[in-house]
C-alpha positions as CSV (number, residue, x, y, z in Angstrom):
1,X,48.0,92.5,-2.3
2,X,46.1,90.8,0.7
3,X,47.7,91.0,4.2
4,X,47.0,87.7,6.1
5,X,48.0,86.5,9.5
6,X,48.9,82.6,10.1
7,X,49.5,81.0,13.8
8,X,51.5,78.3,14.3
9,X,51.7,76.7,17.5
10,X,54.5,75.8,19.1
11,X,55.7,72.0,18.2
12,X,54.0,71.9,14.8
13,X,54.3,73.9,11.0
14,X,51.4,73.5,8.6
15,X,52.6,72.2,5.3
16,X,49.0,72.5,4.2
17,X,48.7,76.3,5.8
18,X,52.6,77.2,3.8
19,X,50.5,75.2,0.5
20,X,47.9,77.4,0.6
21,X,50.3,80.8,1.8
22,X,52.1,79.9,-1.8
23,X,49.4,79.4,-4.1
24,X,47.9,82.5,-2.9
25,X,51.0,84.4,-3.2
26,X,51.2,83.3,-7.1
27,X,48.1,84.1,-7.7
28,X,48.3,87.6,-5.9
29,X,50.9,88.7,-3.9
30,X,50.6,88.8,-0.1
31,X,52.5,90.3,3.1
32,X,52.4,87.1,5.8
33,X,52.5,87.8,9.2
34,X,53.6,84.5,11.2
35,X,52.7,84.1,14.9
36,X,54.5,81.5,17.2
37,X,53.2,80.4,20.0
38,X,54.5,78.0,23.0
39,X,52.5,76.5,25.1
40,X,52.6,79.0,27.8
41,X,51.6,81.6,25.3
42,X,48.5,80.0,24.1
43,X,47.5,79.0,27.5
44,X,47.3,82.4,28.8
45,X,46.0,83.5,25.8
46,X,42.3,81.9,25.8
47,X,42.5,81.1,29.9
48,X,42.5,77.3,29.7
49,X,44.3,75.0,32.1
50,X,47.0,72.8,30.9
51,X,47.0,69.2,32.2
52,X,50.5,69.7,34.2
53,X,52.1,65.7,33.6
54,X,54.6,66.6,30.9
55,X,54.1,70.5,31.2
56,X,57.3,72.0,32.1
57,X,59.4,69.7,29.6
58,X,57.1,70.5,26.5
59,X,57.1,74.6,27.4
60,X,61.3,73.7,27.2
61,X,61.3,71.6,23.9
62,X,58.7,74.4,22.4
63,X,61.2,76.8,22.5
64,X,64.4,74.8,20.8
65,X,60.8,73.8,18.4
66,X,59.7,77.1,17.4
67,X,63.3,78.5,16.9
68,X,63.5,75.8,14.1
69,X,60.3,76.3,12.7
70,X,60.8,80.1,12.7
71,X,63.7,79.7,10.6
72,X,62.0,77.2,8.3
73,X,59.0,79.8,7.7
74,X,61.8,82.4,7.2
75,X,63.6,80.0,4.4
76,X,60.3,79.3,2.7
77,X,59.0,82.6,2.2
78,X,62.4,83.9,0.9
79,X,62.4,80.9,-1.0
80,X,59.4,81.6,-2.6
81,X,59.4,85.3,-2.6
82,X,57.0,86.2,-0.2
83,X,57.0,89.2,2.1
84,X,57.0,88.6,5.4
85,X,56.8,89.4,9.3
86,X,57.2,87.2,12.2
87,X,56.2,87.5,15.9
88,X,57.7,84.8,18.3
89,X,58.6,86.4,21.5
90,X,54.9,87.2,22.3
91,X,54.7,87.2,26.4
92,X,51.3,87.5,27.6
93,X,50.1,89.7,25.4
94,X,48.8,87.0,23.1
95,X,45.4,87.9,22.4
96,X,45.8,91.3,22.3
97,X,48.2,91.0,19.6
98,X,46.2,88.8,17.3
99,X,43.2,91.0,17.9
100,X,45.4,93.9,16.7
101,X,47.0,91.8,14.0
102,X,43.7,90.6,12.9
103,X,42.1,93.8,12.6
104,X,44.4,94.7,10.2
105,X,44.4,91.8,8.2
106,X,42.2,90.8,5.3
107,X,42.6,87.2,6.5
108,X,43.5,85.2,9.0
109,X,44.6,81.4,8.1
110,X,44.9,78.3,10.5
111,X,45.3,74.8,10.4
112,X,42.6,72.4,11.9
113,X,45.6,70.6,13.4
114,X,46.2,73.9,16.1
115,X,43.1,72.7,17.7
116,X,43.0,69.3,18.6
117,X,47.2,67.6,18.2
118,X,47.5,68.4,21.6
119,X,46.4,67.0,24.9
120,X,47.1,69.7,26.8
121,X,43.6,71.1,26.2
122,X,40.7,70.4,28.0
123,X,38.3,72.1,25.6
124,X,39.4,72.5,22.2
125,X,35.5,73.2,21.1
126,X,35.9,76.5,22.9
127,X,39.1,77.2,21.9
128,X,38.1,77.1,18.5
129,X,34.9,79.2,19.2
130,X,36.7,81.5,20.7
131,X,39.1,82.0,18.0
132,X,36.8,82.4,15.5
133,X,35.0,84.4,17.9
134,X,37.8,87.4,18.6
135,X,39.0,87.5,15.1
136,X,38.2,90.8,13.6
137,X,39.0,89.6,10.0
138,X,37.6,86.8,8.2
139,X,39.0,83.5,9.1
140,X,40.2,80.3,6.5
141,X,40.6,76.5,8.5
142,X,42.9,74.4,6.5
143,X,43.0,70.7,6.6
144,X,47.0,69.8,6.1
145,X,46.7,68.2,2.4
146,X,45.0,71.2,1.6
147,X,44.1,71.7,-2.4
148,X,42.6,73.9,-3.9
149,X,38.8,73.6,-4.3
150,X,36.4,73.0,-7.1
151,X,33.2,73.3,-5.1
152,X,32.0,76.3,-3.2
153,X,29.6,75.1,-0.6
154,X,27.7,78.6,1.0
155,X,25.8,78.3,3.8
156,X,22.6,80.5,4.1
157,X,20.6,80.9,6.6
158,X,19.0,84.7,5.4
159,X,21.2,86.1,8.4
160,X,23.6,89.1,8.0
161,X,26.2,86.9,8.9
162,X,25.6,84.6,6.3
163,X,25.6,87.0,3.0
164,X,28.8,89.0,4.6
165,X,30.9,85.9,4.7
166,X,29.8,84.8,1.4
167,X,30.7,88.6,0.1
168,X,33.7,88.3,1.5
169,X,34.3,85.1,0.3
170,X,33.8,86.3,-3.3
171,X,36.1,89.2,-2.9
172,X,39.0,87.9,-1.1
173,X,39.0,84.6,-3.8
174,X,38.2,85.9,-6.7
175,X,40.1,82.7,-8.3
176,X,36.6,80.8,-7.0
177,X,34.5,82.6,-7.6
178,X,33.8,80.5,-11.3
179,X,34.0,77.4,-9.4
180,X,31.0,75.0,-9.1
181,X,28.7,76.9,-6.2
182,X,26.0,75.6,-3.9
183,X,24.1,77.7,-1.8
184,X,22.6,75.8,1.2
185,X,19.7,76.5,3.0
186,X,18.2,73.4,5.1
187,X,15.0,73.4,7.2
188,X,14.0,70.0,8.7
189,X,9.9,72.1,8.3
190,X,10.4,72.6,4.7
191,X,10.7,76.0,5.1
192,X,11.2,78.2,2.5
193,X,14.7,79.9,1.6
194,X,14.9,83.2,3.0
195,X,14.9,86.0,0.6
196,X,15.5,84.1,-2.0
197,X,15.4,86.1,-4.9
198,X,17.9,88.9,-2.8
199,X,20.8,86.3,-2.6
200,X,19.9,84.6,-6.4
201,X,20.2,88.7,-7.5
202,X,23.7,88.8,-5.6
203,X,25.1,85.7,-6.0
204,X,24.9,85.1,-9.3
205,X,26.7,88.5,-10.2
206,X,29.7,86.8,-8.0
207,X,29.0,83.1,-8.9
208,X,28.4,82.4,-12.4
209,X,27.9,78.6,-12.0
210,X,25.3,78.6,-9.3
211,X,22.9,76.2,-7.5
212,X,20.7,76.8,-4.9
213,X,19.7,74.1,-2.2
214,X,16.7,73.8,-0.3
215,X,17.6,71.0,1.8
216,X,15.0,69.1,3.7
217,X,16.8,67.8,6.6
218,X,18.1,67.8,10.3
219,X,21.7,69.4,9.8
220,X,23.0,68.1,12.6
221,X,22.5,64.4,11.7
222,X,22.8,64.6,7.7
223,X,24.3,67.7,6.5
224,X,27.8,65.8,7.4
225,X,27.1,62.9,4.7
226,X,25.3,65.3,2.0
227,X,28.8,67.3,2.7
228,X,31.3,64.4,1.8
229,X,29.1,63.5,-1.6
230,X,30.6,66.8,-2.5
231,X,34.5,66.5,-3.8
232,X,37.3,68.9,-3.1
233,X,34.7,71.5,-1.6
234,X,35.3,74.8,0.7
235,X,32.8,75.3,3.3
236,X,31.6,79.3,3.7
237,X,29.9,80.1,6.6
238,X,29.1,83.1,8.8
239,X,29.2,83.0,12.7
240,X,26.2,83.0,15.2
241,X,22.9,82.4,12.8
242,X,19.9,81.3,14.1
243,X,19.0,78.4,11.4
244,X,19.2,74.7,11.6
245,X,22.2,74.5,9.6
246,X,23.7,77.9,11.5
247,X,23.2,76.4,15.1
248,X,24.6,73.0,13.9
249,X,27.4,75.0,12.7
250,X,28.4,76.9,15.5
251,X,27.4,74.4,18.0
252,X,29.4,71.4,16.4
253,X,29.7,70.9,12.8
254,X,32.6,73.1,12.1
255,X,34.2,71.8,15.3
256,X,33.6,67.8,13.4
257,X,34.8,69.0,10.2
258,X,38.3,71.0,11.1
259,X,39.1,67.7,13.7
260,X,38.6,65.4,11.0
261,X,40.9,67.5,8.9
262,X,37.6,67.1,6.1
263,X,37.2,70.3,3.9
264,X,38.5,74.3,4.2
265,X,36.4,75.8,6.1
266,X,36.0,79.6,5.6
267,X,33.7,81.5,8.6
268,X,33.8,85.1,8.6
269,X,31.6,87.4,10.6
270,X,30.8,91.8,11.3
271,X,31.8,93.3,14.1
């Protein structure tokens, strides 16, 4: 059984995040934590300032908002036999519950949407960095007509990072693990992949139907298109590397992929 941890904000439920909360349940039981915020609570939770037109009456409907989508979480998961906690009357304690929560979680699972459907942010970018920042548990994006993948796309930059998400990847979707699996490495010197024959010896023991990528080019102009020629794919990434395709990553790419609601994208990093 996995314990995950979803947050929902306050005037929107993730079909796509409940999709992907049920097919992991069938395949493997889970205990789901749901977190509910308003728009206070995530506001004080990362520091941002709110634009203030509209403020007061949207922190009013989020309340009436979350108390329906609270119960419609609650229906679902009895509905579809899935443990559950829930967490809706947060306070300003925010992020030190979901550090807490995450901590103790083996995942932690998000729509795209959460970032960037509401004005009210100034800086989304950050907001997502920071999230994926302060989690303490590996962390799974979800575009909302999420589907199962047939394509693992890992990205490898020879970092720690980068081989601990893709072994955690492998052992918290074993299900995958036999799809279709590229690992990426892209150098705009032609460099050559890192310690190669250390991630082909690991790999392959997790992935049976491997590939391995050595892609000359600038992954911050082309990595985007060579991406989308790829159907149904999962994105697996670690945080902070120091490669071409790492920087492009943290910097912007996953930002461009979870606001145009492309591909999973699964980013998981050591503390």
């Amino acid at each position: 059984m996995k314990k995950i941890i979803t947050i929902f904000d306050g005037r929107n439920f993730s079909e796509g995040v409940f999709e992907f909360i049920k097919w992991q349940n069938a395949t493997s039981p889970v205990l789901l934590t749901g977190v509910f915020l308003n728009a206070i609570d995530y506001a004080t939770a990362w520091n941002y300032p709110m634009f203030l037109s509209g403020y007061l009456n949207t922190v009013v409907e989020d309340f009436d908002t979350i108390a329906s989508n609270v119960q419609k979480f609650k229906n679902l998961c009895e509905r579809n036999g899935i443990e559950y906690r829930v967490h809706e009357d947060i306070g300003t304690g925010v992020m030190e519950l979901i550090r807490k929560e995450t901590r103790f979680s083996d995942l932690l699972v998000m729509s795209g949407d959460f970032f960037y459907n509401d004005t009210f942010y100034i800086d989304p970018d950050s907001y997502l960095k920071d999230t994926l920042h302060e989690s303490e548990c590996p962390v799974l994006l979800l575009p909302d007509n999420f589907k199962a993948p047939v394509n693992n796309i890992l990205a490898y930059d020879g970092s720690a990072s980068s081989v601990y998400a893709i072994k955690q990847f492998s052992t918290l979707f074993p299900a995958w693990r036999g799809n279709k699996t590229h690992i990426v490495y892209a150098s705009v010197k032609g460099k050559e992949i890192p310690d190669r024959i250390y991630i082909e010896e690991l790999a392959v023991r997790h992935f049976p139907n491997l590939i391995i990528d050595a892609l000359q080019m600038d992954a911050r102009k082309y990595f985007n298109t060579w991406l989308t020629d790829q159907p149904r794919s999962i994105l697996v990434t670690g945080a902070y590397g120091r490669s071409s395709l790492s920087e492009s990553l943290k910097n912007s790419f996953v930002a461009e992929i979870v606001m145009e609601h492309k591909i999973p994208v699964f980013v998981a990093h050591s503390h």
